[in-house]
C-alpha positions in Angstrom: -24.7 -22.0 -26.6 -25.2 -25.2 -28.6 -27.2 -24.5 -31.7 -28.6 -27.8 -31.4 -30.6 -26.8 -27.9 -31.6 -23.4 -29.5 -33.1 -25.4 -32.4 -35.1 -28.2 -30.7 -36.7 -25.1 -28.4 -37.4 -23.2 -31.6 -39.0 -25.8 -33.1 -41.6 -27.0 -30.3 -42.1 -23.0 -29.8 -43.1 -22.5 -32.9 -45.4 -25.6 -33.5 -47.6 -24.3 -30.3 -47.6 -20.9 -31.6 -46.0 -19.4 -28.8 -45.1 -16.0 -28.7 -41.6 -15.7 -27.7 -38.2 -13.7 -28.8 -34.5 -14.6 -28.5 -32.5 -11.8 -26.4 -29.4 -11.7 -24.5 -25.9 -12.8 -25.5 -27.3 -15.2 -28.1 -29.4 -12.4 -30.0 -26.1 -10.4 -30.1 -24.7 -13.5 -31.9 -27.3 -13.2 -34.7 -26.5 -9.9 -35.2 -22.7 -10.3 -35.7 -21.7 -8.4 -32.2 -20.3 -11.5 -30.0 -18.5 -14.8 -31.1 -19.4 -16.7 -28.2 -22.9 -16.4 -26.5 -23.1 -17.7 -22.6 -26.6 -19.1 -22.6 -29.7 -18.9 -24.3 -31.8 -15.5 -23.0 -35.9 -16.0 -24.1 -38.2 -13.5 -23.5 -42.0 -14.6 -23.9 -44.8 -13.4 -23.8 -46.7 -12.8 -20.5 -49.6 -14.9 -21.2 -47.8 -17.5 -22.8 -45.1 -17.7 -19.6 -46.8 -21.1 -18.1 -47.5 -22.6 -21.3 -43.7 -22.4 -22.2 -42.7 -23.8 -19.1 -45.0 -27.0 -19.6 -43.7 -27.4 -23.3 -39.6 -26.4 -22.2 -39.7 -28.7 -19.0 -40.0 -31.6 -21.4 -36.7 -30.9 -22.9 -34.3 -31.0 -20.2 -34.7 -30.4 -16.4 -35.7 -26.9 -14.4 -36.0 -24.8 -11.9 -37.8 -21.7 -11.1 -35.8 -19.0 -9.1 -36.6 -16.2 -7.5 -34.9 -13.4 -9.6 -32.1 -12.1 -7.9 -32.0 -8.1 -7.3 -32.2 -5.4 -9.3 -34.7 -8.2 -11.4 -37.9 -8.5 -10.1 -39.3 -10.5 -13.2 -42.4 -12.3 -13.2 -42.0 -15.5 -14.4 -38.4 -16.6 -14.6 -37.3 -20.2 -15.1 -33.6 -21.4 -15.5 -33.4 -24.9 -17.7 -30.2 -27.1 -18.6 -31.4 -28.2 -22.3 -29.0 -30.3 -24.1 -26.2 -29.1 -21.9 -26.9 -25.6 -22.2 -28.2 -23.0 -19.8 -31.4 -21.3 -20.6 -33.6 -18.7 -18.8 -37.0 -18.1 -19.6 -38.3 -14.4 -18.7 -42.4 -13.7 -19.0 -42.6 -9.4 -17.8 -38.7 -9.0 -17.9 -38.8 -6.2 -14.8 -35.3 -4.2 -13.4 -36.2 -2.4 -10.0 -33.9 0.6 -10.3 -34.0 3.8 -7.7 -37.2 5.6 -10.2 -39.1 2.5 -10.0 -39.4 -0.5 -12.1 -39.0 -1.0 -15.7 -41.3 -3.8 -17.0 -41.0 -5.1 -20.6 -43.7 -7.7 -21.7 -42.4 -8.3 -25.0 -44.3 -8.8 -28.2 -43.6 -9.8 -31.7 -45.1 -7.4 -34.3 -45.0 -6.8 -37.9 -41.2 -5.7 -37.3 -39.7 -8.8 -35.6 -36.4 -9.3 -37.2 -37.1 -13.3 -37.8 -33.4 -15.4 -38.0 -32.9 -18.8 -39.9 -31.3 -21.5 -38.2 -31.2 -25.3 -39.3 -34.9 -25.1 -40.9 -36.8 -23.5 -37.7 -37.2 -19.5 -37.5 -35.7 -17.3 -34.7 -37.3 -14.4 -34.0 -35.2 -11.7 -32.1 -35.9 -9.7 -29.8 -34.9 -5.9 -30.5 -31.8 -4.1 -30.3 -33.6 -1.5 -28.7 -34.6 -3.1 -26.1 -31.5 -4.4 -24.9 -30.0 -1.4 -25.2 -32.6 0.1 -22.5 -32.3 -3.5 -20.4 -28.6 -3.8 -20.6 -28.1 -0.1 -19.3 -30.4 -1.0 -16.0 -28.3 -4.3 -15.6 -24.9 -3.6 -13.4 -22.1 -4.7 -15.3 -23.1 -4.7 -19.0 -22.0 -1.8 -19.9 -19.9 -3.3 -22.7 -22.8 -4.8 -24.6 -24.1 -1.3 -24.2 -21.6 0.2 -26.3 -21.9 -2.2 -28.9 -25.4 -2.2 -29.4 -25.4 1.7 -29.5 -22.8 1.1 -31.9 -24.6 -0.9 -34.2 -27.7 1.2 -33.3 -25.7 4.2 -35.2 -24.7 1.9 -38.0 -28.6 0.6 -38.8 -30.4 2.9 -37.3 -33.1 2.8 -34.3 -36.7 1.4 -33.8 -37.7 5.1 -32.4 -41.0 3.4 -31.4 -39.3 1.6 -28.7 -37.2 3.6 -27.6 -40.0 6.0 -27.2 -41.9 3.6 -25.1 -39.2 3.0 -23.3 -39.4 6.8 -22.2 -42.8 6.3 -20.9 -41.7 4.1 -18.1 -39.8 5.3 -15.2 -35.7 5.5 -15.9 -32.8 6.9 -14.1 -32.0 9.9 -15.4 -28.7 8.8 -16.7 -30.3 6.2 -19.1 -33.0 8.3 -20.1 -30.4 10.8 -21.3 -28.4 7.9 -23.2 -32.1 6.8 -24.7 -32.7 10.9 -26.0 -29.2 10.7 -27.4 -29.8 7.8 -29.6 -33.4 8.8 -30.9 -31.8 12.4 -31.7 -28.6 10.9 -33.2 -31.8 8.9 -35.5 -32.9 12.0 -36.1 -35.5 12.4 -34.0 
């Protein structure tokens, strides 16, 4: 990830009040867990999914893919800004054998909100990652580490309660109970 890409997007985000989040390998960078993030992983809102694309598309070229199974997400563009890869997610959705699990993220009140060069990041939860990452095949690495730091800082039981009210495997459910319990839940 160049920071430079991650600022300029920030930036034109934020000056057309778009409600978006940072996830994926580079919000695991904020947060001390990797050294080296692959891409650049935004989650945005659903409403403001075609807006983004207008303002994004002027920053470097695009193309919007069909998400690839188990992802059955909504809006999903893949853009080369500055020379980095970025994907764009509006209703992040992971078909798994209970269903489908949908996340339309939201900033609120508890939006852990980042510094970098003079814009603000905001990051989208640990939490939720740790739910997404589970349904993903192959990430069960970054799993580990965010349950890791989960214990360390403690949870967001809020979303990991919503989380509960959509259908899960019950594999990850049981991994979810564990952590809200282990918060003291």
């Amino acid at each position: 990830m160049k920071k430079e890409a991650l600022v300029r997007i920030a930036d034109i985000l934020n000056r057309n009040a778009i409600e978006w989040g940072l996830g994926g390998s580079s919000m695991l960078w904020f947060h001390g867990l990797i050294d080296r993030p692959n891409d650049i992983d935004l989650l945005v809102a659903e409403h403001d999914a075609l807006r983004t694309h207008e303002l994004l598309s002027r920053l470097g070229t695009y193309e919007v893919l069909q998400p690839k199974e188990p992802f059955c997400t909504k809006y999903f563009t893949h853009y080369t800004i500055l020379g980095t890869e970025v994907d764009v997610m509006g209703l992040l959705s992971i078909r798994h054998a209970e269903g489908e699990y949908r996340l339309d993220w939201r900033m609120d009140a508890n939006t852990r909100v980042e510094p970098l060069e003079g814009v603000s990041v905001p990051l989208t939860p640990l939490e939720d990652w740790f739910v997404l990452y589970m349904l993903m095949p192959g990430r069960g690495g970054k799993v580990d580490l965010i349950e890791a730091c989960l214990k360390r800082q403690g949870v967001r039981r809020d979303l990991l309660e919503a989380a509960l009210r959509q259908p899960l495997p019950a594999e990850v459910r049981a991994r979810v109970l564990a952590a809200i319990a282990e918060a003291g839940g």
